[in-house]
Residue, then its C-alpha position, 0 to 999 in steps of 0.5 A: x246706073x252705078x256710075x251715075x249713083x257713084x257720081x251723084x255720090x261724088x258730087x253731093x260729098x263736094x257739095x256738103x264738103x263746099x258748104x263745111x268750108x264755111x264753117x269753123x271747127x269746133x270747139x267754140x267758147x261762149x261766154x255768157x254777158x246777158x240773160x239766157x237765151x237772147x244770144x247775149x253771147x261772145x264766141x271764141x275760136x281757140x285756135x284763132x285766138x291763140x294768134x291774137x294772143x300771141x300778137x298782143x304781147x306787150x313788151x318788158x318796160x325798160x328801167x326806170x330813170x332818174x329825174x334828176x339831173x339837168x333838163x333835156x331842153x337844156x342839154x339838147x337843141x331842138x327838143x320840142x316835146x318831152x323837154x322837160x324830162x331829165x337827161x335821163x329820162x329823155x334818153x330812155x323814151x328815146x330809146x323805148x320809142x325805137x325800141x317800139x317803132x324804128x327798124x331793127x336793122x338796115x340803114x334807117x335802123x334805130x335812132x336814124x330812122x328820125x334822126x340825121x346822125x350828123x345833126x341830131x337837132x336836125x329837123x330834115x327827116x320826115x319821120x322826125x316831124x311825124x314822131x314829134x306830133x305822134x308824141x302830142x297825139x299819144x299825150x292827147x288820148x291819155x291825158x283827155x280821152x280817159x272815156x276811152x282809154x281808162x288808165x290803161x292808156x297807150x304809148x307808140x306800141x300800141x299802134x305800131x308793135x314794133x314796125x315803122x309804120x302801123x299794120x292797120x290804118x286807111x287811106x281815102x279809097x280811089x274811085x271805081x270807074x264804073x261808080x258814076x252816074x250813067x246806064x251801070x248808076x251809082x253803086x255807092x261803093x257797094x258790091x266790091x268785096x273789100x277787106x274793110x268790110x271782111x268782104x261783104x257787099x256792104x259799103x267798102x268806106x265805113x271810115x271817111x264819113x264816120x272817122x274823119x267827118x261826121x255823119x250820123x252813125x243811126x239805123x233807125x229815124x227819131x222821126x216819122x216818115x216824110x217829115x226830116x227822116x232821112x235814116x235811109x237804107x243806104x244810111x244804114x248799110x254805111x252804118x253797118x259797115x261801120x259795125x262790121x269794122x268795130x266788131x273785126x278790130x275788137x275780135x267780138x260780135x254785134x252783143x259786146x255793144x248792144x243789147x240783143x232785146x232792144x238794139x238802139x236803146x242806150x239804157x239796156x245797152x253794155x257799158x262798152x257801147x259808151x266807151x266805143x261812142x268816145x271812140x269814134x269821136x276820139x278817132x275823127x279828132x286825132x285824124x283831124x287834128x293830127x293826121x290829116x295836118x301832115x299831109x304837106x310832111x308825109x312824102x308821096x310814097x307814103x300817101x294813098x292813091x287820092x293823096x290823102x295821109x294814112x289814118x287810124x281807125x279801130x284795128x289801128x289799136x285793137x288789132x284783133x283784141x277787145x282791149x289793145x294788148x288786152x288791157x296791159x297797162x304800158x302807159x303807166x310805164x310812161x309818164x311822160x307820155x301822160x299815162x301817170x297823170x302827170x301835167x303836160x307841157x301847153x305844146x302837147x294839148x291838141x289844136x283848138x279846132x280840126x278842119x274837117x269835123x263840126x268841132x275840135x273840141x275834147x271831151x271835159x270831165x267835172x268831179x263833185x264832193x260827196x254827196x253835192x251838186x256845188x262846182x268846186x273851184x277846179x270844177x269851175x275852171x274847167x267849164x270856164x275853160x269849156x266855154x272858151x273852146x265852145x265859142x270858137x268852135x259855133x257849131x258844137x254841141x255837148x251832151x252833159x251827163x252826170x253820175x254818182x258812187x254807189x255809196x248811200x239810196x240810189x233814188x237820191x243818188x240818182x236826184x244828185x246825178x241830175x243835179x250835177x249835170x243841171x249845175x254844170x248846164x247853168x255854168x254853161x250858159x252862164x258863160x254864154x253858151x246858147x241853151x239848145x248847145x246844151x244837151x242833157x243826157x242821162x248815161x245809160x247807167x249814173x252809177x260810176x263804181x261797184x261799191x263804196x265812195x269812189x272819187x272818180x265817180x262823183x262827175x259829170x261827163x261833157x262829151x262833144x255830140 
């Protein structure tokens, strides 16, 4: 009798022991970000954290340099991109790019790993073509993805922390053998553990359909059942795929985007669901436009097992943060890269139109003088511009939203919101764009700015649905 209570004993401490493992350690940090008790709430392991933190250091910036001086484009052959920096200054983006991406030894160490030392205007090397590209795209995001990026911006760092090629990026996944039709059926890619989705059950390729194509990212239908809703279960597991990613890159939960009283509402949601939706559209062009155009570039041990290239998605910046490097400016370090504003050469700009997503169009951003809803010259030539892209690209749709400072009555600043969005609709069709291309979308809070008469906050957003 004493040996089987000794080994019920034994069993129920393995048990309760089993069951701790899953647990993590206390202390845990909260940090409160909505009212009391509706689980508004971030959790902090700080002993995690303090790897993250450790990963997410961003390196010393290199001494300016001169702009003066001859241009590189004139001094070296072969310069594409960057051309119009000085010598100097080209020689120090030279140098902080490999300071950011090339091996630190070995033979392919330093500029080698792009370049042919006996012909540095040699354009053999795979890596050269990539990294001139990789240039243009990081020039992309700064200059006309500032939705997502801010001014923080990002530079080669940002992804690659060092190593030739970026710890987090995707490739198509290859087919299952038991994920075909028959008497096992179909199981959507479900039911395989992956690391993509930190091992749950969920769909294992939450990137192709929502990072490089398109597909409605929704859980609830915007209509009643039969009638058009096709907001199914298995849609819905794919979008919680999608959520289990975002929510692992960025180190956060499910509250940083969302409000725990009303998920879908845009109104009472945070302001980072915004700035995650620009994400998602700035990760389908870059792959798009960018990536997916080097395939015939990349050599073969460098694609995936279906022959695809590698491809960004959330963890590819974030690594684990809720700001990549948490929020550490470098791009302001890098002009040229467009992290100062400075004006870029036309070859930076992105292609009109990527091949595997409804439109290849950038987001557009209008501003406003203080207290009118009149398009300035500038603002003009913006939409004139827009409306170009929009009739090369038939099938896009852009969603208009205004805003306002936070100086003056908030009832007629929110009147003067409305009216910017509606003028830069009227402009809109009146360069010929369809009306039902139009979509007025009021922003989930129209004031832009804490206090006072910010500039910045006088626009109206174009974002490309």
């Amino acid at each position: 009798m004493i040996r089987v209570r000794l080994a019920s004993i034994v069993l129920a401490a393995a048990a309760v022991g089993t069951l701790l493992a899953g647990c993590e350690r206390p202390p845990i940090d909260n940090v409160q970000v909505g009212f009391r008790g509706v689980a508004m709430e971030q959790n902090y392991n700080p002993r995690l954290m303090a790897a993250v933190i450790e990963a997410n250091q961003p390196p010393a910036p290199l001494e300016p340099a001169s702009a003066d001086g001859p241009k590189a484009s004139a001094v070296y052959q072969n310069v594409k991109v960057l051309g119009d920096l000085s010598v100097g200054q080209f020689a120090r983006s030279m140098v902080a790019m490999s300071n950011w991406v090339a091996p630190k030894e070995g033979p392919e160490a330093g500029c080698v790993y792009c370049h042919n030392p006996a012909n540095f205007a040699d354009d053999s090397k795979y890596t050269k073509v990539v990294a001139r590209r990789m240039v243009q795209m990081t020039q992309n995001i700064n200059v006309n993805w500032k939705q997502h990026v801010a001014a923080t911006g990002v530079t080669c760092y940002t992804c690659h922390r060092g190593q030739p090629v970026p710890a987090n990026v995707w490739f198509d996944p290859a087919p299952l053998k038991h994920d075909v039709t028959g008497l096992l059926g179909d199981r959507a890619l479900q039911n395989s553990p992956a690391a993509s989705v930190k091992l749950a059950s969920l769909p294992y390729d939450p990137f192709g359909p929502y990072l490089a194509g398109d597909k409605p990212i929704r859980v609830q239908g915007d209509t009643a059942l039969p009638t058009g809703n096709r907001a199914s279960t298995k849609q819905t597991e794919f979008t919680y795929s999608l959520m289990v990613h975002m929510s692992d890159s960025l180190g956060v939960n499910c509250t940083y985007c969302h409000n725990s009283r009303s998920w879908q509402d845009w109104e009472q949601s945070p302001p980072q669901r915004a700035t995650a939706w620009y994400g998602i559209r700035m990760a389908r062009q870059l792959n798009n436009e960018y990536m997916t155009p080097l395939t015939g570039t990349f050599p073969a041990n460098r694609l995936g097992p279906t022959g695809d290239v590698p491809k960004l998605n959330c963890a590819t910046c974030h690594q684990g943060a809720y700001k990549p490097l948490f929020g550490a400016p470098m791009a302001k370090d890098h002009p040229e890269l467009g992290g100062g504003g400075a004006a870029l050469p036309k070859a930076a700009m992105p292609a009109a139109a990527a091949p595997a997503v409804s439109s290849g169009l950038a987001p557009a951003t209008v501003f406003f003088a203080v207290g009118s809803a009149a398009l300035t010259d500038e603002g003009s030539k913006v939409l004139v511009g827009l409306a170009s892209s929009m009739k090369s690209s038939a099938d896009a749709k852009v969603a208009i939203s205004g805003f306002h400072s936070a100086a003056g009555s908030l009832a007629q600043n929110q009147e003067l919101a409305k009216q910017r969005a509606f003028a830069v609709r009227d402009a809109l069709k009146a360069a010929g764009i369809p009306e039902d291309r139009l979509v007025l979308e009021k922003p989930m809070q129209t004031e832009a700015n804490v206090s006072g008469e910010d500039p910045r906050s006088r626009r109206v957003d174009v974002a490309v649905r």
